[in-house]
C-alpha positions in Angstrom: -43.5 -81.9 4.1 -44.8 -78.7 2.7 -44.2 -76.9 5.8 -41.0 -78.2 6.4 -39.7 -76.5 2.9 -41.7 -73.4 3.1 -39.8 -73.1 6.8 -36.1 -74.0 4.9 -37.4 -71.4 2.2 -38.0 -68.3 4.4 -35.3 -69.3 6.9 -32.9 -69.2 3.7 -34.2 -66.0 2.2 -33.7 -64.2 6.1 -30.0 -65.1 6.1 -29.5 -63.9 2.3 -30.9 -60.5 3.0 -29.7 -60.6 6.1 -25.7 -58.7 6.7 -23.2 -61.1 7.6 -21.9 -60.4 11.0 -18.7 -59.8 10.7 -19.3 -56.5 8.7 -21.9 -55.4 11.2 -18.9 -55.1 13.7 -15.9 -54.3 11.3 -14.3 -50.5 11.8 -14.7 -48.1 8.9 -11.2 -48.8 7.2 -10.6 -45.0 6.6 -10.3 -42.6 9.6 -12.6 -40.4 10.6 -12.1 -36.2 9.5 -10.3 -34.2 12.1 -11.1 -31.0 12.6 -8.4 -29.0 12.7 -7.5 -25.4 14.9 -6.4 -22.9 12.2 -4.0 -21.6 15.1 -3.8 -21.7 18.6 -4.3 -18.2 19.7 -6.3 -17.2 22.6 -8.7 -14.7 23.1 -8.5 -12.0 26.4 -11.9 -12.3 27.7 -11.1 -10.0 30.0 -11.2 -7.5 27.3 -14.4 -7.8 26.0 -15.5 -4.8 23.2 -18.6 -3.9 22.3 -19.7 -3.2 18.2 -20.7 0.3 17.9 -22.4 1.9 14.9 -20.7 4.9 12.2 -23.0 7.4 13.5 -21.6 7.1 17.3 -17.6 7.3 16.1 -16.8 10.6 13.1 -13.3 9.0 12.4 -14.8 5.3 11.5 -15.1 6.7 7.9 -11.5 8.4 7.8 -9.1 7.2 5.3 -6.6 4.6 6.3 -3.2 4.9 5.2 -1.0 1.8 5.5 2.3 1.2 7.5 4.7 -1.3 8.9 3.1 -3.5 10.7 4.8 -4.7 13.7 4.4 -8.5 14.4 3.5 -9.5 17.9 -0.1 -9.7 19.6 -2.6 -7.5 19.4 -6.1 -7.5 21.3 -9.4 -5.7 20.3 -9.8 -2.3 22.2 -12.9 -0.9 19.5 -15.2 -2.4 17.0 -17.0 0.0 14.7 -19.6 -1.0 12.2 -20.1 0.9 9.0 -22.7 1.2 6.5 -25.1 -1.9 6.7 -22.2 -4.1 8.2 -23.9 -7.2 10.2 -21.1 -7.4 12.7 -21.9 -9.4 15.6 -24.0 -8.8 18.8 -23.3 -8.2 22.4 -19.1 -8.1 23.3 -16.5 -10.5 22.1 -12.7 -10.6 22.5 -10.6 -10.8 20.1 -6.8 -10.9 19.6 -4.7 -11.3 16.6 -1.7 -12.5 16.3 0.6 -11.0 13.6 3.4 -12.7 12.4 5.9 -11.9 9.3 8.6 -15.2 8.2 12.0 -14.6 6.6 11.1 -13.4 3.0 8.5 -10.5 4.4 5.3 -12.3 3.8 2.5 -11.5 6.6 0.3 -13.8 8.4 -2.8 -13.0 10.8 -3.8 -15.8 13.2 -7.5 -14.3 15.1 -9.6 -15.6 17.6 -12.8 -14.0 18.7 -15.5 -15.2 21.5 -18.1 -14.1 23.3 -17.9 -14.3 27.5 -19.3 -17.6 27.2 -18.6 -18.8 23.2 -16.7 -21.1 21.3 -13.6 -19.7 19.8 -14.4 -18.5 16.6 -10.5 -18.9 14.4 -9.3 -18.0 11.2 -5.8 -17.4 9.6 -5.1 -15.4 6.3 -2.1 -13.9 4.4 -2.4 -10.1 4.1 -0.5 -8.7 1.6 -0.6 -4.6 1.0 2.0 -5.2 -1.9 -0.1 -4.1 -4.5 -2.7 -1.1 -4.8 -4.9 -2.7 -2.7 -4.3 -4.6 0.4 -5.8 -8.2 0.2 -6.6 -10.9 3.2 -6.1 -13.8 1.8 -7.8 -16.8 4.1 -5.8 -19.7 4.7 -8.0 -21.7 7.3 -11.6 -21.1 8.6 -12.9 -18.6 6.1 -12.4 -18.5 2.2 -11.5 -16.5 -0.4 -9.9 -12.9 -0.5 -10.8 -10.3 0.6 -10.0 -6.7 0.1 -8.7 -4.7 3.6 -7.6 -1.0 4.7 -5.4 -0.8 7.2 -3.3 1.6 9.4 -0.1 0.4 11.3 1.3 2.2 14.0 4.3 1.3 16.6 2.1 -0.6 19.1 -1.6 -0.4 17.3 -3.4 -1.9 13.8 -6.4 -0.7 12.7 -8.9 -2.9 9.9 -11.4 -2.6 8.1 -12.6 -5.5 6.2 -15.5 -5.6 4.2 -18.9 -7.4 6.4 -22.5 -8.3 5.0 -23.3 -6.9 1.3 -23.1 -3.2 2.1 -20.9 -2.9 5.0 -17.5 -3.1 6.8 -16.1 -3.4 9.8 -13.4 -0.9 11.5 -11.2 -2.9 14.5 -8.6 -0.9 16.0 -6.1 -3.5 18.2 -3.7 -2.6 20.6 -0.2 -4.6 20.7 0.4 -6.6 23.9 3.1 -5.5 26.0 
C-alpha cells in the first residue's frame, strides 16, 4: 500500500511541475520584430572606391562651401580619410540618393557594400539652414551629426565626422 501512494505521490508532483501541453505548442500571441530597410537604394558594385588617407590627396583638408544640392542619385567616385578617421577597409560602393519634398526639406537615402557584403543603409535629414550643416539620422544610425558639404550641378561632396578624431571626405558623382 505504501508503494502504491508513494507512486500516486510522485506521479502527481511530475504533472504539477510539469507545463500543460497546450502552452508547449501555443504561438507567441505578439508578432515577431521586423526588420525594416531604411530605403531601398542600391549600391553600383561596379564602382567600387577605395579609402585613401589626407596625406595622398592636398585638397581633402580644403574648406567646403555649401550649395544647392540637386536631388537625384549620386555614386561614390573618392573616399578620403582625414585625421585619425577609422573609415572602412578594402573598396565599397556606395550611392546616395538625394531627395528634397514640397516644403524644401532634404533627405539622404545611402547604401554602401563591399564586392561581396551585406548592404550597409541609413537615411538622415540634412539640413544646412543654420550655421552649421547637420545630418540628422532617421533610420540605421542615431543622432546628429555635424557635416560640410559642397554642391555642384552633377557632384556632392561630404565630410562627416568618423571615429573620435577623424572625418571622412566622399565626393559623389550624380547619375546620368
Amino acid at each position: 500500500m505504501r508503494r502504491l501512494l508513494f507512486s500516486a505521490a510522485i506521479a502527481a508532483l511530475l504533472v504539477a511541475c510539469s507545463p500543460p501541453a497546450s502552452k508547449q505548442s501555443e504561438a507567441p500571441t505578439e508578432p515577431a520584430p521586423q526588420v525594416q530597410a531604411c530605403n531601398d537604394v542600391a549600391p553600383n558594385l561596379s564602382q567600387m572606391v577605395s579609402i585613401a588617407s589626407e596625406q595622398a590627396v592636398a585638397s581633402a583638408a580644403s574648406d567646403l562651401r555649401g550649395g544647392a544640392i540637386n536631388p537625384g542619385t549620386y555614386d561614390l567616385t573618392r573616399a578620403v580619410r582625414i585625421g585619425e578617421a577609422t573609415g572602412w577597409q578594402g573598396q565599397r560602393a556606395v550611392t546616395l540618393e538625394v531627395a528634397e519634398d514640397s516644403s524644401g526639406a532634404v533627405t539622404f537615402n545611402w547604401a554602401g557594400a563591399a564586392a561581396a557584403g551585406e548592404v550597409d543603409r541609413w537615411t538622415a535629414r540634412f539640413n544646412d539652414t543654420g550655421e552649421h550643416p547637420i545630418l540628422s539620422y532617421t533610420c540605421g544610425r542615431m543622432g546628429d551629426v555635424a557635416a560640410e558639404f559642397t554642391a555642384a550641378q552633377n557632384a556632392l561632396t561630404l565630410r562627416v565626422p568618423d571615429g573620435a578624431n577623424g572625418s571622412l571626405q566622399l565626393d559623389f558623382a550624380r547619375r546620368g
